[in-house]
Structure formats: C-alpha cells, structure tokens
N, C-alpha and C positions, 0 to 999 in steps of 0.2 A: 300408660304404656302397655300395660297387659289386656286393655281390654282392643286395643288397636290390634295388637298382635293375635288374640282370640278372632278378632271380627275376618282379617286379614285370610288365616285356615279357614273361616268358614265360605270366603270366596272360593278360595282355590278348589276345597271341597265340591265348592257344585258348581263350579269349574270342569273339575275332571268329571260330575256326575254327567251334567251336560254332555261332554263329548264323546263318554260313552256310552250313552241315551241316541247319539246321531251316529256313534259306531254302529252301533245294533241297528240300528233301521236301516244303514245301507246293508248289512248283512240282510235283513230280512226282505230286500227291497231288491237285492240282485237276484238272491234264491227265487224270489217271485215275478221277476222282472220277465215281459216276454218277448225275450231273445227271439231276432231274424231266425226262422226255418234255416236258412244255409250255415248259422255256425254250429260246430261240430266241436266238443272240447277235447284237447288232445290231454287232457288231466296235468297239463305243467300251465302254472300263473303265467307265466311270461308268454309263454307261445302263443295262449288264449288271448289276451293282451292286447296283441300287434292284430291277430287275424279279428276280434270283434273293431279293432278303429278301423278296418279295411273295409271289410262290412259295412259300419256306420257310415263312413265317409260316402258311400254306393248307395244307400236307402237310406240318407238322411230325411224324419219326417215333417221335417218344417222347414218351406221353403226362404224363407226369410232368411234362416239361421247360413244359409249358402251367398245369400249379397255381402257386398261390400258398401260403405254408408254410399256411397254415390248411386250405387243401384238402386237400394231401397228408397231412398228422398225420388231419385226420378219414378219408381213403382207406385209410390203415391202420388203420380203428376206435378210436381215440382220440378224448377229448374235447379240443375248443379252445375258447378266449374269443382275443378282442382286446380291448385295453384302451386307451383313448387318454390320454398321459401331456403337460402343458404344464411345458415349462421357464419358470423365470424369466427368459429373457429373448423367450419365445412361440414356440419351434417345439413343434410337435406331432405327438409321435413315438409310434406305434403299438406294442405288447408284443402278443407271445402267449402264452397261459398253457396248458399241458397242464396241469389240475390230480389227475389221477387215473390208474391204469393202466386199460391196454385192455378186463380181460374184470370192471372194478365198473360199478354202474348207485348212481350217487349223484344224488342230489336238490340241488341249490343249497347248499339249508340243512344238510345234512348234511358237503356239502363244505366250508362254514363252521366247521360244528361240531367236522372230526375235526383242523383246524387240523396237516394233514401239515407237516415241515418243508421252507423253502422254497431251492430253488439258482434262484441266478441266471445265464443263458447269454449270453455277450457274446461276439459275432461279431468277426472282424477288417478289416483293409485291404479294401476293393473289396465288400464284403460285406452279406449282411443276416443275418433270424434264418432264412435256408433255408440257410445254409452248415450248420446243424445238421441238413441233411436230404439230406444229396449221399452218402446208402451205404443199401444195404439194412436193410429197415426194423429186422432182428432185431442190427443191428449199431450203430445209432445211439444214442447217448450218451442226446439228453432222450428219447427213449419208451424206456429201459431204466432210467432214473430216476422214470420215470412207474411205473413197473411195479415199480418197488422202491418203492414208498411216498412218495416226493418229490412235492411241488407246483413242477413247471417252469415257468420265468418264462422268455425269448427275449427279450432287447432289441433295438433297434433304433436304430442311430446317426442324427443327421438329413441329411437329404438323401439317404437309399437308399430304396429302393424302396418301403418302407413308414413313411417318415419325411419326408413331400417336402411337408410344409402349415408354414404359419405363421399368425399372427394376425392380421398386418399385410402381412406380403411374400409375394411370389409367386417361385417357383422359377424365373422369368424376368428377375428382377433380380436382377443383379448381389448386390446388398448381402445377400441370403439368403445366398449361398454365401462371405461373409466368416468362415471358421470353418477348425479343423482340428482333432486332435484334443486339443488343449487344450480348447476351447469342449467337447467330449464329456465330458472327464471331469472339468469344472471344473462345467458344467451337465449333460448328457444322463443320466452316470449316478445322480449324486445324485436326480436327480426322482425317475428309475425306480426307485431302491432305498426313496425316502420311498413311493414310492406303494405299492409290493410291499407294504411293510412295512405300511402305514394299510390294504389290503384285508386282509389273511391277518390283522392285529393280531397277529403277530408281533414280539417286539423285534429278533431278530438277523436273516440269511442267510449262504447258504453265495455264494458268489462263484467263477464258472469259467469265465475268459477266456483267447481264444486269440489270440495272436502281436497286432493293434495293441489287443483288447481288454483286452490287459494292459497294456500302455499306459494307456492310456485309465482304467483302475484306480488306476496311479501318479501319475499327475498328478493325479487325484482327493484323492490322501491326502495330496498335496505341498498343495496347496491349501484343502482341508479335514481337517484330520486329525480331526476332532468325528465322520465318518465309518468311525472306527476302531470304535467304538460300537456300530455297526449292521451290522458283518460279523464272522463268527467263524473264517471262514476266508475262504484267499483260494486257488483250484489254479491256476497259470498253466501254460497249454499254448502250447508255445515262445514264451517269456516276449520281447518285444521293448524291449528298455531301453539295450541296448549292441548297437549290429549294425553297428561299423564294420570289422570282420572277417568281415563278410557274402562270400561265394561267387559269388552270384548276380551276374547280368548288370549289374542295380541300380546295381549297387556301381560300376561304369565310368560310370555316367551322374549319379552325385550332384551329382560336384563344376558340373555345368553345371546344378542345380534351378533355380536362380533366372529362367536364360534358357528351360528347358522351362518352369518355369510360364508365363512372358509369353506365351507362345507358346500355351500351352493356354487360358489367359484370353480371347485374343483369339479361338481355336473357339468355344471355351463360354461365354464372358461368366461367369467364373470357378466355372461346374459343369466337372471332370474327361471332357468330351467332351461332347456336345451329345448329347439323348436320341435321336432318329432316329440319328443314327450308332452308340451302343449298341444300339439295336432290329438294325442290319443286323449287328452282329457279333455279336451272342444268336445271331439266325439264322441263319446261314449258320455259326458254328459248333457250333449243335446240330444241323444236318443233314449236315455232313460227320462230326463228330465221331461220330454215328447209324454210321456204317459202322465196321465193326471193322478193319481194315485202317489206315483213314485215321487211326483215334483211338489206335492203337496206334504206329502211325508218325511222327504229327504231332502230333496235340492233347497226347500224354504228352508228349514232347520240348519242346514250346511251355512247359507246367509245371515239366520238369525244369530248362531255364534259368533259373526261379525258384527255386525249392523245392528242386532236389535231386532227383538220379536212384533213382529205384526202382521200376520197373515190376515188381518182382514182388508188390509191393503192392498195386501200381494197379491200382484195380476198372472197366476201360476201356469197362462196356456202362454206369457212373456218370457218364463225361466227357459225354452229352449234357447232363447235369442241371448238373455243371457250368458248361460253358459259356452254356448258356442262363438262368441266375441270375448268373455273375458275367464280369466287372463291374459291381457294382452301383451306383447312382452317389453320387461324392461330391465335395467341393470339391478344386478344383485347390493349393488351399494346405492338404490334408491330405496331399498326395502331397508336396508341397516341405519338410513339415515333417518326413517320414521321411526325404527324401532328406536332408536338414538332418542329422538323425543318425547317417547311414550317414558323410556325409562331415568330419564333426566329431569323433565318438564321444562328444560331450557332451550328455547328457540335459539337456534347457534348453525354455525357452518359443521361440517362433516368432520368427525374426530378421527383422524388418523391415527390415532396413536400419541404417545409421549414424544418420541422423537422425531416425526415427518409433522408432528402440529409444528414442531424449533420451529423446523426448515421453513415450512409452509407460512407459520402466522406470526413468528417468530416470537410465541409464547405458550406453553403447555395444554393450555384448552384452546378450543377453537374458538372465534369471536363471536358476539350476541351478533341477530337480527337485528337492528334499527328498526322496531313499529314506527314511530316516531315521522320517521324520512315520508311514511304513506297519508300525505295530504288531503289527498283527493277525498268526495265524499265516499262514505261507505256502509252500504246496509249490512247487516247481517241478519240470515235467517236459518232456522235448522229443527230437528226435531226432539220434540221433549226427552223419548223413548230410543235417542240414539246412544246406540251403545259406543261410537267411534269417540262420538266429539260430545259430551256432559254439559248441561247446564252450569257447572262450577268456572271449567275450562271455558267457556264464553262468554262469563262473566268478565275473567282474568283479563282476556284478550279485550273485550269490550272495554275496558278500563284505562289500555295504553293505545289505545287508538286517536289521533287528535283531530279526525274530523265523521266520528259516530253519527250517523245521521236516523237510523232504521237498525232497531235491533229487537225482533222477536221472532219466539218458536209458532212453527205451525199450529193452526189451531184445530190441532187432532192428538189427543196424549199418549199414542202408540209410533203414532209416526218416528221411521230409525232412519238408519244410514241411505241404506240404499232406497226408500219409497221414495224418494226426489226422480229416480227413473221408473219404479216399478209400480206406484201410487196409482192404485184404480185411483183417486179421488184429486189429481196433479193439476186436471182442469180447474179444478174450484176450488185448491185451498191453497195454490204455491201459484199456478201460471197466472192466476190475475194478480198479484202480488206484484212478482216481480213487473209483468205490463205495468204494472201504475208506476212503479218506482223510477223503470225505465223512460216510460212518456212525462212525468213529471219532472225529470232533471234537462230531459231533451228541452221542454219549453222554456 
C-alpha cells in the first residue's frame, strides 16, 4: 500500500513538473513571439486579449486554418455533399459525404447507381468531421478511402461546429446543451447510420471511430443492440471504454469533474466555454502555433500533456489547422462524463447525482454499458505511447468484447493519441491497416 501511494506522489510530481515546464515556454514563447506590427498593448491582459484575436482573425497565416471541412475536401479536388440529419429527439446535425475519388467525374445518378461501399467516420472529444482533415492531403484516411472506391460519410456530434441547430432550442439555452455522449450514441449516431443507409440503400456499413467516437459506438450497442444489423464492422482507433489508467494530465483533475463542470456551466450556461472565448483561442493559437519555433516548443508540448509525447511524428507546419478547429464546441457534461470514467473506470451512464440517479434509473448509481450487446465484428488499434487510452485499459476492454476480431498497437512505440491525425507516418503504418481490415470484411 505504501509503495502504491509513494509511486502515486511521484506521478503527480512530474505531473505538475510537466505543466510548468509547458507554463514557461508559453511565457517564454509569447515574450518572443512576433506579434502583427498593428498590435499595440494597452498594458491591461484583457483589453490585449480581445484586440490580438481581432488581429488574428484579419491576418490569419494559414489559409487552410480559414475553411470549413467542405471547403478544404473540395480544395484538394474532391467531391462534397452535406446532408442535414434530425434526431428523435430535434437536433440537427450536419454529415459530409465524399462520395467518390478525386480524378472520376460522376453524375448524381451514376453515383446512385455504382452503389460504392459505404464507411462511416466518427470524430472524437472536442472535435468535428475536420479532425479528419488535420494532415496532408495525400496522408488523410477519408480521401484515400475516397480513392480506394469507398463512399465516405464524416459525422458530426451535436453541438460542434457543424451541429449547433435544433428544432425548438437555441444554442443559447441552457437545456440544448443537456447532453453528453450518451445522448450521441443513444441518438446522434443511430439517425446518421438510418439515414446513410436510406440514401446509398445499402443494408450494412463499415463503422470507424476514434478515441470518444468509439464511445459513442458502445453506448449505441448497449442501448440499441437491433443496430448490430446495420454495421458489419466496427475499427476503433484508440478505443476509449477503460481510460482509468490514463497518463495524461486529465487523470489528476477527474476526481474534481463534478466541481469543474459547475464551474463551466456557470461560463457557458452548460456549452464547454462560451463561443467568443473559443474564437480568441482558435486565434491566437493558430497564429502562434503558424510560427515553427513556437509550435514546436509549445503547441506540441500543450498536446503531449494529453496525448503522449511524440514529436517525431508530429507534423508541426499541421498544428495551425489544429488549433484553429479544435476545440470544437460541446456540452459541459460530455467532458464530466469522461472525467466520470477516467475516475471510476466504470463504463456506466452519467451520474447525476444520489437523488436524480432514484428518479432517473431508479437506483443510486447509474447503470453499466452492456459490451456484451456489440456483436458486430471489431478491430481494435491504437498507440503504444498513448497517454489517453494504455495498453492495460485495452487489454480490459479487449477481454469483454464478444466478437474481437483485430487487436493491436501501431507498429511505432511513440505513437500517442493524437498521431492517428497528425502522424507524419499515417500513410504507412495506420491507413493501410485499416484499408485491409475494411476491404477484407466488405468481401
């Protein structure tokens, strides 16, 4: 017990050495940062603030970090749709569909007709469907699926950035952002999978979610297992089901989720940060992160306190595109419902409380996940060197799966969280992977 509890201080320890090892470089990193000619500091933080994201937002220097995914997919000559998808219970969440590769010229009707098979792409944490677009073009997962003969689908969780309408509520009240990712994959994904499936008139898809989109998968199948139906596979890219053995910083701030959410509720009137205050830190860090010096010394290191150290991976002239897409916004009780797991290690529904669990489940804790109900086959893959999801935690999860078909880490021992989008190396040691795994189930 003493030596758990010794080992236990010396995380926390360099823990906090860590953060303030990446405090000081951003101090060192803003003093030396070079600031647009036009800003002029009025010597008060706040005022400075608002007038460098004004700035920013006017001479931003990467033009990519300015599209939206539909822009960027058609700027590397690709076809887009958007498709607008209504849950049962009325948000209205936007899809993009790549349905072709880059160098056919298909007509509508023939895109109907050649009835490609279809993979669905499901974003994580903080995210939308441009986390599928944060690496050079010839290295990104859906246009190298587009090009292989697949019809790409990109979901879109509600309340990101291209998921922020409802039918009745406004992103300004409160009661829209009642959600986490239970509501995702009890609602969000089932629509998008019914509707995929009713446009292409396909019965099945392939299914390929990363870190809380696999999530968001499992609680689907706990929920609805009748959706076992309509996927024929499932590839999770580092699968998040067990992450109480998490690395990451995270892991020191769980057991306090309950008081950070109140805390963020009362910013955001329960969206995860109020949108102007996301717009200043888009900004301001896609224009530092714009400098190679600063993105190499600070914006990786900000990362690696999540994800896992690997900057020989990290594609550092990518981090504008990054930073200026995520975080993308979503409710404050999808972030307490991870913290919930980090500090539990029990995959379960959202704990309300002693008294709203009565009401709601009508028993003290909230209920388990059913692994169990997810039939379908299912690979899993992820990285040695991630500090989110551990090799312990996937073993766990591997174990209560009842149809494991593909289960291993990347074969690079650095590889962490985030090189699934930022991986100089994604062409050759994760996209032919999943290709095989994908074309193998389709035949």
């Amino acid at each position: 017990m003493g030596h758990k509890i010794e080992s236990d201080s010396s995380v926390i320890r360099l823990s906090l050495l860590a953060t303030r090892v990446v405090i000081l470089f951003n101090v060192v990193g803003l003093a030396s940062a070079q600031l647009p000619s036009e800003f002029q500091s009025s010597k008060d933080p706040v005022t400075d603030i608002f007038s460098l994201a004004q700035i920013l937002k006017r001479s931003n220097e990467n033009p990519g970090s300015q599209l939206t995914t539909p822009m960027l997919i058609k700027k590397y000559g690709y076809p887009v749709e958007s498709h607008k998808v209504v849950t049962s219970d009325h948000y209205v969440l936007t899809m993009h569909r790549i349905p072709h590769g880059k160098n056919e010229f298909l007509s509508e009707n023939e895109i109907e007709q050649k009835k490609r098979p279809v993979v669905f792409l499901q974003h994580g944490l903080f995210a939308s469907s441009f986390e599928w677009m944060m690496n050079l073009p010839e290295k990104l997962l859906a246009l190298k699926l587009a090009d292989s003969g697949w019809d790409v689908w990109l979901g879109n969780a509600r309340g990101n950035a291209y998921s922020r309408q409802h039918l009745t509520l406004s992103p300004s009240e409160r009661k829209f952002w009642e959600f986490s990712f239970h509501e995702m994959g009890d609602k969000d994904i089932p629509a998008e999978i019914e509707y995929v499936l009713n446009k292409t008139g396909h019965k099945k898809l392939k299914y390929v979610g990363f870190s809380m989109g696999t999530t968001m998968f499992w609680s689907m199948m706990s929920l609805h297992p009748e959706m076992n139906e309509k996927v024929s596979l499932m590839v999770a890219l580092a699968p998040v089901v067990y992450i109480n053995n998490m690395m990451g910083f995270p892991r020191f701030l769980a057991p306090f989720h309950r008081l950070i959410k109140y805390l963020l509720d009362v910013i955001g009137n329960g969206e995860f940060l109020p949108p102007w205050l996301l717009r200043i830190y888009n900004g301001i860090g896609t224009k530092l992160c714009s400098n190679t010096w600063i993105a190499e010394s600070i914006c990786a290191n900000i990362n690696f306190l999540y994800s896992g150290w690997d900057l020989p991976q990290t594609q550092i002239n990518q981090l504008p595109l990054f930073y200026s897409h995520t975080p993308s916004p979503t409710a404050t009780r999808t972030l307490a419902h991870i913290a919930q797991l980090i500090h539990t290690g029990v995959f379960s529904e959202y704990d309300f409380g002693y008294r709203e669990n009565i009401m709601r489940y009508g028993k003290s804790v909230p209920p388990k996940y059913n692994l169990k109900n997810t039939t379908v086959p299912v690979a899993l893959l992820w990285g040695p060197n991630d500090a989110v999801v551990s090799a312990i935690d996937v073993k766990r999860l591997a174990s209560e799966l009842p149809n494991l078909v593909f289960n291993s880490p990347v074969e690079y021992p650095l590889w962490g969280h985030f090189t699934f989008h930022l991986g100089k190396d994604t062409d050759a040691l994760v996209n032919p992977v999943i290709l095989n795994l994908l074309s193998t189930f389709d035949k």
